[in-house]
C-alpha positions, 0 to 999 in steps of 0.5 A: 500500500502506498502512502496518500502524502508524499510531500517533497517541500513543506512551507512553513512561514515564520514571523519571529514568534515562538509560535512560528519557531514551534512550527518549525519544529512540525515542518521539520519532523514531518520533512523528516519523515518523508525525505522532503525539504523545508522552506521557511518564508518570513513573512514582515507584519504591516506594522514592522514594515511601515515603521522601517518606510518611516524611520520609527525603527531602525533598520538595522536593528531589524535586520540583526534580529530577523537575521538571529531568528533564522539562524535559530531556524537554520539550526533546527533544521540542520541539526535534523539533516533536512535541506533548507531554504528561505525566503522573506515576503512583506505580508501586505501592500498598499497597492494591491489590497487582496494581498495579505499574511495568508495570501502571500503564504499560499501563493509562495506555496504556489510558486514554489511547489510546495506540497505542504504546508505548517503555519502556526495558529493563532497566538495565545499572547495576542501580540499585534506583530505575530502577523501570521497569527493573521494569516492561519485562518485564511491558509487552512480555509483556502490552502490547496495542499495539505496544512498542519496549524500548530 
């Protein structure tokens, strides 16, 4: 009997959180399990990227602490031997309105062939910055491979 899922690529989209960091852990086991690769997207929260256009934060300072959580995605995936591959979206735009967290996640799915897909649920702490708390709901409801939320 053949396995119904085989996936080759599991996407899993990460914003900085525990949350997504957990996500990540799941992506890895399941990539583990079937000889697949893990794609870790970051995707940047309204919030974050219209505080960089203006200067409220500084941008360096974003880019060391993104630059640390990948590394601590990175090291998660390494030490279980899966190859990795990253990427980074901005989760909304101003110019075209039916881009949003979860829109930008399955359509990197798309682009990317992904055949799974790990997204974290929404975030027990509620922080406004956890933007793919935002996007979950709309990747299960829409999502045309197989999700996981945690």
């Amino acid at each position: 009997m053949t396995d119904p899922l085989s996936p080759s690529l599991v996407l899993v989209p990460v914003d900085g959180s525990e949350e997504s960091l957990t996500a990540v852990e799941y992506a890895v086991t399941i990539a583990d399990e079937y000889d697949a690769a893990v794609h870790a997207l970051y995707v940047v929260s309204e919030d974050l990227a219209r505080a960089m256009n203006t200067g409220a934060v500084d941008d360096a300072s974003v880019a060391a602490d993104t630059k640390a959580f990948m590394q601590a995605v990175t090291n998660l995936v390494d030490d279980a031997g899966v190859p990795l591959s990253t990427s980074m979206a901005h989760g909304f735009s101003t110019r075209q309105l039916s881009r949003h967290p979860g829109s930008v996640v399955l359509d990197t799915a798309e682009e990317l062939g992904a055949d799974f897909v790990v997204v974290p649920r929404e975030s027990v702490s509620g922080d406004p910055d956890e933007v793919l708390a935002k996007a979950a709901e709309y990747v299960l409801l829409y999502a045309s491979q197989p999700v996981l939320s945690v």
